[in-house]
Residue frames as qw, qx, qy, qz and C-alpha x, y, z in Angstrom:
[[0.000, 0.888, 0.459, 0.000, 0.00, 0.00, 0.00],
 [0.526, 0.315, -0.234, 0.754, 1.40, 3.35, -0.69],
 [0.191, -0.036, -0.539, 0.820, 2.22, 6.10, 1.81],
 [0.248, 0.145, 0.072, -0.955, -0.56, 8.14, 0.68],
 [0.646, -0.422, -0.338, -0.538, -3.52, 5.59, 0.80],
 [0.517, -0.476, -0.624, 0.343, -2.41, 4.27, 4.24],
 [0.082, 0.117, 0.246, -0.959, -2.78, 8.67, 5.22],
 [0.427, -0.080, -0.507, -0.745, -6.33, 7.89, 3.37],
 [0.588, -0.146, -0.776, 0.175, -6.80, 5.06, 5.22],
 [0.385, -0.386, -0.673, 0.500, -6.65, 6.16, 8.38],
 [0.243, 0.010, 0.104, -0.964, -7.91, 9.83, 7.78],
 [0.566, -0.228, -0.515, -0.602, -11.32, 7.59, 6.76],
 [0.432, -0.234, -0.802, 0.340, -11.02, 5.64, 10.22],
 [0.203, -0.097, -0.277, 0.934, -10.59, 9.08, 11.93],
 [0.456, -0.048, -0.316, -0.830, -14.02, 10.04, 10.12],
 [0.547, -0.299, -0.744, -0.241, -15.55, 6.75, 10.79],
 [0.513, -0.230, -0.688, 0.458, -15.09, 7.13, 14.59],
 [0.051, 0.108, 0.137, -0.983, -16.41, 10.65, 14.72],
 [0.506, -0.104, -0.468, -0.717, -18.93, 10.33, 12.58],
 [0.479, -0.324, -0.803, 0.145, -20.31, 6.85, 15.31],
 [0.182, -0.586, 0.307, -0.727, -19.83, 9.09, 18.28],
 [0.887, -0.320, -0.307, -0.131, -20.06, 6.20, 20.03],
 [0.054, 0.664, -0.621, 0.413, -16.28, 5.70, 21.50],
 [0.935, -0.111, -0.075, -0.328, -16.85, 2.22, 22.41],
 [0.580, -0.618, 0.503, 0.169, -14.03, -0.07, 23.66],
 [0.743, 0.172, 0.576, 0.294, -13.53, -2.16, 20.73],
 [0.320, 0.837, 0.170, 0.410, -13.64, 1.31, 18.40],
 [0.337, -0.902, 0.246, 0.111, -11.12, 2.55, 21.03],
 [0.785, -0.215, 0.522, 0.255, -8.77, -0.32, 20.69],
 [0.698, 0.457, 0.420, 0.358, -8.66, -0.20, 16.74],
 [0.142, 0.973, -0.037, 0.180, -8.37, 3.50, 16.41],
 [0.377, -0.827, 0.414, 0.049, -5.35, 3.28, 18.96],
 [0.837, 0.263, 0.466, 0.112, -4.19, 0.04, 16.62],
 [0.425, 0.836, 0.294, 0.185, -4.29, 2.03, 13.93],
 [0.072, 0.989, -0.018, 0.125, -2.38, 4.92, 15.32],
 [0.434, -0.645, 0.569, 0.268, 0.58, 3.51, 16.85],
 [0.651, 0.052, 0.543, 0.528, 1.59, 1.39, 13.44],
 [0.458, 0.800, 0.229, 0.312, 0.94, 4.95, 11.67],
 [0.172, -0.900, 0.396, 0.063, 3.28, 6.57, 14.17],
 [0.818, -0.407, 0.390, 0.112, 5.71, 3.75, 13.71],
 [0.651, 0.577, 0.455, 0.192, 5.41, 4.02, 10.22],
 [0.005, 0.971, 0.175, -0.162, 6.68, 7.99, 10.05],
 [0.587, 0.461, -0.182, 0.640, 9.46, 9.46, 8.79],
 [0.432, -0.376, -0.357, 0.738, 10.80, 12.15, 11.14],
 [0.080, -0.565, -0.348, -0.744, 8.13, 14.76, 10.48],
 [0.158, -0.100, -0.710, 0.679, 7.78, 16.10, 13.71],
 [0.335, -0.071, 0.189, -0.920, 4.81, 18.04, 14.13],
 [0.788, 0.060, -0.345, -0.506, 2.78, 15.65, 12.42],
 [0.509, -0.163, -0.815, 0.221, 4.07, 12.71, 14.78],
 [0.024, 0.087, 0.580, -0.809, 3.27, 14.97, 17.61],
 [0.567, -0.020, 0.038, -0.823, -0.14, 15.63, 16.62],
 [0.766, 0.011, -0.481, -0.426, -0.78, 11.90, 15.92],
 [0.328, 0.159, -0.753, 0.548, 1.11, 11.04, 19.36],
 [0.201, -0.209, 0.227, -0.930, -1.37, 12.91, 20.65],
 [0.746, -0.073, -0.386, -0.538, -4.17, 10.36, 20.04],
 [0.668, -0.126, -0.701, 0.216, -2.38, 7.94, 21.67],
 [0.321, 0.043, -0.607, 0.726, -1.87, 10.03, 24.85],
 [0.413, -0.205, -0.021, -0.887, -5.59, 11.21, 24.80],
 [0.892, -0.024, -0.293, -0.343, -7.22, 7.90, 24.60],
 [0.245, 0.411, -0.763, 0.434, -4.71, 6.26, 27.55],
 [0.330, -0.060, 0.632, -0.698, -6.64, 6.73, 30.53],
 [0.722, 0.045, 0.002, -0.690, -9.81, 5.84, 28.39],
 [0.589, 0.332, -0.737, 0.003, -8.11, 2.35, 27.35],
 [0.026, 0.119, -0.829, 0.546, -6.95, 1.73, 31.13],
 [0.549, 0.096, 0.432, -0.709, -10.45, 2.68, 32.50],
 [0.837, 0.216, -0.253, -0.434, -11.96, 0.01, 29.70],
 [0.637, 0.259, -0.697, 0.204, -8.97, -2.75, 30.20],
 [0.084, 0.100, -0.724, 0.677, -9.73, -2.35, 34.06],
 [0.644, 0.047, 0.122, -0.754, -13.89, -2.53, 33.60],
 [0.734, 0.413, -0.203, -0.500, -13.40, -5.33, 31.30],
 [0.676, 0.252, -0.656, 0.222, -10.45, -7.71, 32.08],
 [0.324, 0.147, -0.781, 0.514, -9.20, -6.78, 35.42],
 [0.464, -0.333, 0.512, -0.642, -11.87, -6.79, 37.91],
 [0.945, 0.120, -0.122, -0.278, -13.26, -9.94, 36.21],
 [0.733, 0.280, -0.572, 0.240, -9.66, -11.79, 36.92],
 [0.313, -0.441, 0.374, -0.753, -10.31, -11.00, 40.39],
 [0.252, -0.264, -0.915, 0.172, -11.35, -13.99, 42.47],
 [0.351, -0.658, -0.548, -0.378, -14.99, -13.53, 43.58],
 [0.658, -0.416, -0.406, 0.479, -13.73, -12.95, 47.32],
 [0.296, -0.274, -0.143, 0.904, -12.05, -10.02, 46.95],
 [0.013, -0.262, -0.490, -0.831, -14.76, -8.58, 44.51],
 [0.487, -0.649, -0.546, -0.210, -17.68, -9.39, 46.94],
 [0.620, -0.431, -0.351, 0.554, -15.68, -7.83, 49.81],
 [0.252, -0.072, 0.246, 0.933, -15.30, -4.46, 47.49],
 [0.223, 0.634, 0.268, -0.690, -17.87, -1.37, 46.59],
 [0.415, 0.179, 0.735, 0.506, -18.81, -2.60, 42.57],
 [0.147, 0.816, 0.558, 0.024, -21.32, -0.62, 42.08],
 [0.177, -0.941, -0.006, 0.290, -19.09, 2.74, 43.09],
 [0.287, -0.530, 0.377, 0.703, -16.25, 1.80, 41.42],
 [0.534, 0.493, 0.614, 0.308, -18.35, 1.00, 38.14],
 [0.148, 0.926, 0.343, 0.060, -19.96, 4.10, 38.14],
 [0.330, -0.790, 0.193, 0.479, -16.97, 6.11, 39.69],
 [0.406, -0.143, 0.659, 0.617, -14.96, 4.77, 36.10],
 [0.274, 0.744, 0.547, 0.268, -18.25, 5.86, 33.74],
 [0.008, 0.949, 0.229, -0.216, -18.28, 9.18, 35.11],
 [0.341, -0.547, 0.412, 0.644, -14.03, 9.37, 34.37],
 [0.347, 0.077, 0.742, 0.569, -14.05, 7.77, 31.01],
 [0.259, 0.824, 0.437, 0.251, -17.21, 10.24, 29.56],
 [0.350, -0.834, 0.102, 0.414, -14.81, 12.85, 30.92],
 [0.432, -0.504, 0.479, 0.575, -12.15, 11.48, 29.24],
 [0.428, -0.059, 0.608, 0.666, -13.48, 11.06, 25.98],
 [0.021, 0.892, 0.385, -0.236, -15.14, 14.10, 25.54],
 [0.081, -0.857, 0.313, 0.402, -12.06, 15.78, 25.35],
 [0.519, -0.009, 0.780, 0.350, -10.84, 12.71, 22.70],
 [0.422, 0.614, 0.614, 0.260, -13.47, 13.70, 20.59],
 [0.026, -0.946, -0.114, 0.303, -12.70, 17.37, 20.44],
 [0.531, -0.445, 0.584, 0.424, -9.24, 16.78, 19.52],
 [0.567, 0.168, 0.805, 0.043, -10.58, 14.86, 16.82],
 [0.267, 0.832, 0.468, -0.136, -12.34, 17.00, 15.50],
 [0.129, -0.846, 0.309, 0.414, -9.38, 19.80, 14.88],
 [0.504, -0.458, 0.653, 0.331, -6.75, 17.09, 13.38],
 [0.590, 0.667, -0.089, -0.445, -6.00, 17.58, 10.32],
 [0.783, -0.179, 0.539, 0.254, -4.18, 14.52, 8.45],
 [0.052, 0.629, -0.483, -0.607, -1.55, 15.08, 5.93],
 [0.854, 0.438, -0.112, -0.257, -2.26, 13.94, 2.19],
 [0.764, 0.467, -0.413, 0.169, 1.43, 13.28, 1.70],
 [0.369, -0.708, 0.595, -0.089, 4.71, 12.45, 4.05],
 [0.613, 0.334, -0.716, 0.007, 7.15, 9.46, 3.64],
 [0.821, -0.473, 0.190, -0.258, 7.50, 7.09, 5.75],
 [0.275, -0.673, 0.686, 0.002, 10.38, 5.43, 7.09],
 [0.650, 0.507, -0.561, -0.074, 12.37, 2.87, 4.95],
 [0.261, 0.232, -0.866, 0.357, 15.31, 1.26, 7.66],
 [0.688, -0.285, -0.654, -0.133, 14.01, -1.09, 10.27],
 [0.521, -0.728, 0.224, -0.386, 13.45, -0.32, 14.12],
 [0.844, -0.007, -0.536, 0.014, 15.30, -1.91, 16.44],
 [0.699, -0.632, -0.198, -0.268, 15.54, -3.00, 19.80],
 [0.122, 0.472, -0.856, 0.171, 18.86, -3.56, 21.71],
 [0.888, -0.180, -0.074, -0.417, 17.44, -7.03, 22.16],
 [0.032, 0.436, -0.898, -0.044, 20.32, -10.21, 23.46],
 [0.490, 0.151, -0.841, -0.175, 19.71, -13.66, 23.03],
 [0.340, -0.507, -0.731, 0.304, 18.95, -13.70, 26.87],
 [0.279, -0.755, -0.253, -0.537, 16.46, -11.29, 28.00],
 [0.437, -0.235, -0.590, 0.637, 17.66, -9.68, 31.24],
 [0.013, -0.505, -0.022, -0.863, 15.26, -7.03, 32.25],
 [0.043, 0.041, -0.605, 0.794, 14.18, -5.97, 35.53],
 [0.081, -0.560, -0.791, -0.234, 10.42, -6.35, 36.51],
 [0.041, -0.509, -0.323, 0.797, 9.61, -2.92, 36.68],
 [0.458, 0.775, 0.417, -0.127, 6.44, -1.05, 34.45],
 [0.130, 0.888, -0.079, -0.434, 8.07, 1.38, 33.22],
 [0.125, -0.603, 0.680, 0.397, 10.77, -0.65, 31.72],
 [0.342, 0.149, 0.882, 0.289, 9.10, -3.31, 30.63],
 [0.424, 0.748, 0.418, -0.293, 6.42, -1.01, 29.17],
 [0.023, -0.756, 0.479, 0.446, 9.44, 0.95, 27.21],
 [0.207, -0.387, 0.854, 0.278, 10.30, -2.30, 26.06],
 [0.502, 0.384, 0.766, 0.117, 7.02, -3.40, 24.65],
 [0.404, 0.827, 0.177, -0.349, 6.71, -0.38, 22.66],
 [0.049, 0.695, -0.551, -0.460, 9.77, -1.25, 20.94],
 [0.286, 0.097, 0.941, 0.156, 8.69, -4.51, 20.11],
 [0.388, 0.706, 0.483, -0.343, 5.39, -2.97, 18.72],
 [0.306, 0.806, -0.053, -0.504, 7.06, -1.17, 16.57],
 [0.014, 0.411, -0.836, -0.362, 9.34, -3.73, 15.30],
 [0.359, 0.075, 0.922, -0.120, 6.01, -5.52, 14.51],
 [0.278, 0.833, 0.063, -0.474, 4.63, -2.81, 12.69],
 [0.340, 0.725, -0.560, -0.215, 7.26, -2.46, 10.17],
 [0.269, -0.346, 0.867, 0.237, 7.73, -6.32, 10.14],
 [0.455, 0.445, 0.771, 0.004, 3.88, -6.88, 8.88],
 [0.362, 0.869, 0.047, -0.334, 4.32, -4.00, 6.72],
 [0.290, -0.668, 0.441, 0.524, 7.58, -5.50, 5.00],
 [0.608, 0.346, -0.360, -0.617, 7.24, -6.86, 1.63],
 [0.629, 0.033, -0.771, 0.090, 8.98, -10.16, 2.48],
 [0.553, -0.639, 0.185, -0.501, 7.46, -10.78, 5.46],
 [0.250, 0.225, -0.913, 0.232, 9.08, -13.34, 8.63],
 [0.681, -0.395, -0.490, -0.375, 6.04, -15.64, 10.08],
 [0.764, -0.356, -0.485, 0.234, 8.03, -16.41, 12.90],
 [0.142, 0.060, -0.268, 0.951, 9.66, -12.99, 14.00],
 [0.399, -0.445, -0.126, -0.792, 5.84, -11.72, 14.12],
 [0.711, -0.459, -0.520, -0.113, 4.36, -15.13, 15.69],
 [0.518, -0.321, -0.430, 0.666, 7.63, -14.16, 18.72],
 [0.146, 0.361, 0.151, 0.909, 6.89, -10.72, 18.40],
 [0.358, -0.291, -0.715, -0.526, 3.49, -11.27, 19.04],
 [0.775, -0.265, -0.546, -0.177, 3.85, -13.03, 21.79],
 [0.542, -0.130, -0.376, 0.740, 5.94, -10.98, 23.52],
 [0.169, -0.283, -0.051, -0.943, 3.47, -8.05, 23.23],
 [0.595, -0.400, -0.523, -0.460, 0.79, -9.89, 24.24],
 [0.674, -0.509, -0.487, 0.222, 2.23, -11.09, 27.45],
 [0.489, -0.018, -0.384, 0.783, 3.79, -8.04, 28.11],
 [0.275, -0.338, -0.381, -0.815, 0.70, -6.08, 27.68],
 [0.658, -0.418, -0.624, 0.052, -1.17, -8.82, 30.04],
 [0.510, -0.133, -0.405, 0.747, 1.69, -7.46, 32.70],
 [0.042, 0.039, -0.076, 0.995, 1.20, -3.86, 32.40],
 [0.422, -0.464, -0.533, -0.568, -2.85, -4.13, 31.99],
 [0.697, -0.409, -0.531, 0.254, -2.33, -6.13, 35.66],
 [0.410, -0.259, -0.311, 0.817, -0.25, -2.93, 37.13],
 [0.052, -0.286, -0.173, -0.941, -2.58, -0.65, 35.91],
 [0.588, -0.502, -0.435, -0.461, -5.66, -2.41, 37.39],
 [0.612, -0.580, -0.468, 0.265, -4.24, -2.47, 40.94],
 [0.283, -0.094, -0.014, 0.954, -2.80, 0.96, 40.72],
 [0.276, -0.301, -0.482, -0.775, -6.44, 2.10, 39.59],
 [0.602, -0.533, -0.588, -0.090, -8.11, 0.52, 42.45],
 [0.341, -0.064, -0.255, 0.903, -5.86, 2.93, 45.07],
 [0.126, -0.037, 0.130, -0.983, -8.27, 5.48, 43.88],
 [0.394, -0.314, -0.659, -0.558, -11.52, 3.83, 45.20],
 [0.496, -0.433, 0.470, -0.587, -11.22, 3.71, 48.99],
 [0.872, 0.038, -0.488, 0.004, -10.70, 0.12, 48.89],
 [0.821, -0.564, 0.089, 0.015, -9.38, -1.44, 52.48],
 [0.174, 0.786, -0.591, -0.062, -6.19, -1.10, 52.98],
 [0.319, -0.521, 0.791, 0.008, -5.74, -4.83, 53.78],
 [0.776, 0.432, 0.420, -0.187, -8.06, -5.86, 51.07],
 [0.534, 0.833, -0.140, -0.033, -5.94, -4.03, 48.54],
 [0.096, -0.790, 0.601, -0.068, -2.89, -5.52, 50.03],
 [0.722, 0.066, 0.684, -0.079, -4.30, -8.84, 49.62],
 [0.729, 0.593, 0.342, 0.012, -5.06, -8.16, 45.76],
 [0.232, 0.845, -0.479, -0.060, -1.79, -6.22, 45.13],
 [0.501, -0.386, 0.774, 0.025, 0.06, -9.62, 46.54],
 [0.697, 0.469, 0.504, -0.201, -2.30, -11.66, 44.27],
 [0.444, 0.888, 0.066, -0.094, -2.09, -9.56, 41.07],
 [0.041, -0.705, 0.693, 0.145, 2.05, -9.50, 41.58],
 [0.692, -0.148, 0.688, -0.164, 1.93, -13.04, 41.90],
 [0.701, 0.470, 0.501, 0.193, 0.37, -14.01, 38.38],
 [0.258, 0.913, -0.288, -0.130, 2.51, -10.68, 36.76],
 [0.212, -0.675, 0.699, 0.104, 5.56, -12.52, 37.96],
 [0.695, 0.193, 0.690, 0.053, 4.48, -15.70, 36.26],
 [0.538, 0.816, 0.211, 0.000, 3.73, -14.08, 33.16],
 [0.246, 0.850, -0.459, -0.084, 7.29, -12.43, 33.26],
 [0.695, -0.260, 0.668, 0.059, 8.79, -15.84, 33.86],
 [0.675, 0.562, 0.475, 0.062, 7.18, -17.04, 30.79],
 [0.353, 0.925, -0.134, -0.047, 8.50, -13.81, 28.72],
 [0.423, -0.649, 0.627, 0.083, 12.04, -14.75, 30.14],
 [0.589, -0.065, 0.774, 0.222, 12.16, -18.34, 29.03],
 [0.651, 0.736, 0.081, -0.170, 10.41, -16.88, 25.30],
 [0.661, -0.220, 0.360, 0.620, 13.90, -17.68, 23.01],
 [0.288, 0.899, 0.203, -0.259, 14.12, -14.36, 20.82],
 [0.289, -0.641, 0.460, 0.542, 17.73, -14.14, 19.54],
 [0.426, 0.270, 0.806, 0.308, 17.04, -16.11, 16.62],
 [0.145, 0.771, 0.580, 0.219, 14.32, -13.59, 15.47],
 [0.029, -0.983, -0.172, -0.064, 14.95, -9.72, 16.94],
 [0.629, -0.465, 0.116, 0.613, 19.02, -9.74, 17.11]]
């Protein structure tokens, strides 16, 4: 596809998603989809990454507040859920997320998408080794899945594509995603007035199956594919 129907492309998403006015999770998800393999995709046109950065950093909170309605209170054991105010934090997250994308759709509305711009030729890449030594900490391992995103981007966009760099690719987004979804949803619960020794029970929990999940990512064999 060239540069200037995948700007077509996605200026028609942009339209489609206004035009719904719905702002639904699954029409979040794609739109944000969408936008990070068109940033990934950029040449070094700055303004125009910044304005399309922007999407991504509007539509955060709304994401969390959907990935924490939708995944993580439901991976909660009943116990700790019956023991918790559902009703308050449901509602308390409706009242954020029409907040938040209120101001999503405004945005929207302004952003104009360029007809033309190039897009980047050379391949991302990750300082990645053979053995994966990173610390289990969000920030880093979030850093690190956005570099894998992008080297997945620009590997399903190459002409000769590798089945098996994406399938590990993949799979290293997915579970690292899983991870971060899991620190967001017990960082999110802080602001509900949750017991402090309820929330010290489900932070223990919630670490518990993270640290499994980064096991797993650990023992993934990646040199072969992202060196």
């Amino acid at each position: 596809m060239s540069d200037e129907l995948k700007l077509k492309k996605f200026q028609k998403k942009i339209d489609s998603f206004i035009k719904s006015n719905k702002a639904t999770e699954k029409e979040i998800h794609a739109l944000r989809v969408a936008t990070r393999e068109l940033y990934s995709l950029l040449d070094s046109d700055k303004p125009f990454k910044k304005e399309i950065k922007k999407i991504l950093k509007l539509s955060n909170n709304i994401r969390d507040i959907d990935v924490f309605l939708d995944i993580y209170l439901k991976f909660l054991p009943k116990e700790y859920r019956s023991k918790m105010n559902m009703e308050n934090v449901v509602q308390l997250c409706h009242i954020s997320r029409k907040t938040e994308v209120d101001i999503f759709y405004k945005y929207l509305k302004t952003l104009m998408i360029s007809s033309s711009i190039n897009m980047q030729d050379a391949q991302y890449k990750v300082n990645l080794t053979k053995k994966i030594d990173l610390k289990f900490d969000k920030e880093v391992l979030h850093k690190y899945r956005i570099g894998i995103k992008k080297m997945l981007f620009k590997e399903k966009n190459a002409l000769k594509q590798n089945k098996n760099k994406i399938k590990t690719l993949t799979e290293i987004k997915d579970i690292l995603g899983e991870i971060n979804d899991k620190m967001n949803g017990v960082e999110r619960l802080k602001d509900y007035g949750i017991e402090p020794a309820l929330l010290l029970e489900i932070q223990n929990f919630t670490q518990e199956y993270n640290l499994k999940l980064f096991n797993k990512f650990q023992k993934i064999k990646t040199g072969e594919f992202l060196s």
